[in-house]
C-alpha positions, 0 to 999 in steps of 0.5 A, a space after each residue: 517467534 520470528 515475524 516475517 509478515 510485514 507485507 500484510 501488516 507491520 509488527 511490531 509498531 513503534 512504542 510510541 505509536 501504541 502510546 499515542 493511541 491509549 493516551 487518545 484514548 484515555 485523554 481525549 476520546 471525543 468526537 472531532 468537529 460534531 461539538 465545540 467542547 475542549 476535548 471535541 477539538 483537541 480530537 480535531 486537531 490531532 487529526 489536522 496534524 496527521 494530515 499536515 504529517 502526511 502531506 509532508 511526508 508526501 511533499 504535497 502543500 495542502 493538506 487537506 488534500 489528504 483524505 482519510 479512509 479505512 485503508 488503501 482499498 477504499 481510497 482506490 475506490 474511491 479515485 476509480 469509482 469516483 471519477 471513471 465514467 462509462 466510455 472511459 478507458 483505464 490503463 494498468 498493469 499485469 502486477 495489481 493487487 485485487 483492491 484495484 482489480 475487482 473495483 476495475 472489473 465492476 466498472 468493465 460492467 458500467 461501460 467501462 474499458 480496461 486495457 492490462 499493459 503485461 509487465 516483465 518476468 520480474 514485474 516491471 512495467 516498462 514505460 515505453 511499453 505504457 506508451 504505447 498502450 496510451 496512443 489511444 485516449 485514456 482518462 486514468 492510468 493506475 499503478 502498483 507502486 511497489 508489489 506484495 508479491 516479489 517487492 518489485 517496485 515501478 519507476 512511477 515517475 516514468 510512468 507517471 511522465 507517460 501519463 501526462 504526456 497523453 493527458 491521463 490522471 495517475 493514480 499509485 496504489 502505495 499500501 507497500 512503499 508510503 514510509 519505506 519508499 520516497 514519495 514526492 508527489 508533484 516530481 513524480 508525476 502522481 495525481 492520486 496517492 492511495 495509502 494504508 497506515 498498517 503496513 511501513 506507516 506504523 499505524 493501526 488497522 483501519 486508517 488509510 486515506 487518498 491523497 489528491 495532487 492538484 490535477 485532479 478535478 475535485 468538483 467531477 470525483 463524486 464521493 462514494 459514502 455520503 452523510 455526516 460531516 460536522 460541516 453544513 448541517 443545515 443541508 441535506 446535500 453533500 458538503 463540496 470543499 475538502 476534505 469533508 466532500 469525502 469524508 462522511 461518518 465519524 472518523 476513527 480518530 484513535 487510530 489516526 492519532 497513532 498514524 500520526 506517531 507512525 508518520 513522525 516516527 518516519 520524518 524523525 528517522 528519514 526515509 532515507 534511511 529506512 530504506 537503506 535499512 530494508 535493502 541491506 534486508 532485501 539482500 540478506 533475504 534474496 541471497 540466503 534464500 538463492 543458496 537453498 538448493 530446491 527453491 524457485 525464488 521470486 525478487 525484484 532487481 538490486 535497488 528496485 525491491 522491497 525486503 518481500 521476497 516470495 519462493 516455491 519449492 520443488 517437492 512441497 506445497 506453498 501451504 505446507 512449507 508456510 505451516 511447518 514454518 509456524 509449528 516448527 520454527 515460530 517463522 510467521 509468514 504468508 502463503 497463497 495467492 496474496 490477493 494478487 492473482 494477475 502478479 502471479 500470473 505474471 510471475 509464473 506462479 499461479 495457481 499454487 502461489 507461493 510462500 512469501 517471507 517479508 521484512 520490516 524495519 524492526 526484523 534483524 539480520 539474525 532472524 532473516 538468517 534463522 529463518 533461511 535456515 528453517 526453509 533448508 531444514 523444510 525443504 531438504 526434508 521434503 514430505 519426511 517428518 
């Protein structure tokens, strides 16, 4: 099996992830901050020390700045549905995943305006383009940092500066780029971080969180889940200091407990260096699938992409090509539309979509070289078994 799904979830996970997650598990497994027991705050401190991880991780100093959500999705809706308010404009790009599309298009609904800035025929948001999209007053512009479609990835701090410049908060849709990417939150002019902990984090499904940077003002951002905090329980209100103002319910702290391994695993190893490992993919990817003849090929430029990397064929269908990978070679992959239809359009390649083949820390050269060369054998055959 050869698993080139990273861009959906990351396979395999660090050892040490899995392990952290079952001694949790087995060890501990109690409820954090809704009893004062032994175990009640060993499970609570394991979910400080995620946040304090993360926030090194995004160098912001606060860490209980971090809030915890199920994923990227609730984190960006929390931000949008949180501080947008009927009048308000937002601006985004023409390179947006549905988790921020469909939230924006609810809130078209509630008076609120939403202007799409197109990007390049590679995906790139130019900055001065931004610019000039922001003369009139916006409240909040929001990014995709890196795409799930082609990798492209934004130059957020340009665009970042642009949105300070007109008095914008920014807020980074990061679900492809935390733990593969640098992230510096404060020199990159970012006031709203939404992050998942499946994909390059190396955590489990189900953890993700929201990052407030210190512009973002937390006493107008209404929470969207209300209820138990373990916090100011003789209240029926809404607990208004941090994190607890926004995160209501029991956690799943098991989880969290292997997306601390995953972010340790990440500072112990160094940004740096994954990424310098994922674009020696990128370019192994990108060139072997330039030399299939009958392919269209969608990549970000040189050192501006992500080892994602999505293609069309000439004489078969996205669908066919990604299952006769599967059956055929043990090539795992994504095809369709990746819950991005505005990339696509973008791209060119709606409504079809495409077959997109996505690389990840642990995938080998060996198995990028492999798969290619399924993709040859596919398409020289066309429709012919």
């Amino acid at each position: 099996m050869i698993y080139l799904d990273n861009a959906a979830t990351s396979f395999p996970k660090p050892a040490r992830v899995v392990d952290a997650m079952t001694e949790f598990a087995r060890e501990i497994g109690a409820n954090p901050g809704r009893s004062g027991h032994r175990l009640s705050v060993e499970a609570g401190r394991t979910i400080y020390d995620a946040r304090e991880a993360l926030a090194s991780l995004f160098k912001i100093r606060d860490p209980l700045r971090v809030i915890f959500t199920a994923n990227a999705t609730v984190g960006l809706n929390q931000a949008l549905l949180g501080l947008l308010s009927a009048g308000d404009r937002v601006v985004t790009s023409g390179m947006e995943h549905n988790s921020v599309m469909r939230p924006l298009r609810f809130l078209e609904a509630s008076g609120i305006r939403v202007a799409t800035v197109p990007c390049s025929s590679q995906g790139l948001l130019d900055p001065d383009e931004l610019r000039r999209t922001l003369s009139e007053r916006t409240a909040m512009v929001v990014v995709n940092h890196g795409s799930n479609v082609n990798g492209c990835i934004q130059p957020v701090r340009a665009l970042g500066a642009a949105a300070r410049e007109a008095g914008a908060l920014f807020l980074v849709d990061a679900a492809q780029t935390a733990g593969c990417v640098e992230i510096d939150m404060a020199e990159d002019n970012i006031d709203l971080l939404a992050f998942t902990g499946h994909k390059a984090l190396y955590g489990p499904q189900g953890t993700g969180g929201l990052v407030l940077g210190g512009r973002v003002p937390v006493e107008r951002m209404r929470p969207i889940v209300f209820g138990g905090t373990g916090s100011r329980s003789e209240y029926e209100t809404q607990p208004d200091f941090l994190p607890d103002r926004y995160e209501s319910g029991t956690p799943n702290t098991v989880g969290i407990a292997g997306l601390l391994e995953g972010v340790r695993f990440i500072l112990e190893t160094g940004v740096t260096a994954i990424r310098r490992r994922e674009d020696a993919l990128a370019d192994v990817l990108t060139e072997g699938l330039a030399e299939v003849n009958g392919l269209r090929i969608f990549s970000g430029s040189g050192g501006s992409r992500l080892p994602t990397v999505s293609f069309t064929g000439d004489t078969l269908p996205p669908d066919e090509i990604g299952l006769r990978l599967d059956e055929e070679f043990g090539v795992l992959c994504r095809v369709g539309l990746h819950c991005s239809p505005a990339a696509h359009n973008t791209l060119g390649s709606f409504p079809d979509g495409t077959v997109r083949l996505s690389a990840g820390l642990f995938t080998t050269e060996e198995e990028i070289r492999a798969a290619i060369d399924a993709v040859r054998v596919i398409v020289s055959e066309g429709g012919a078994r």
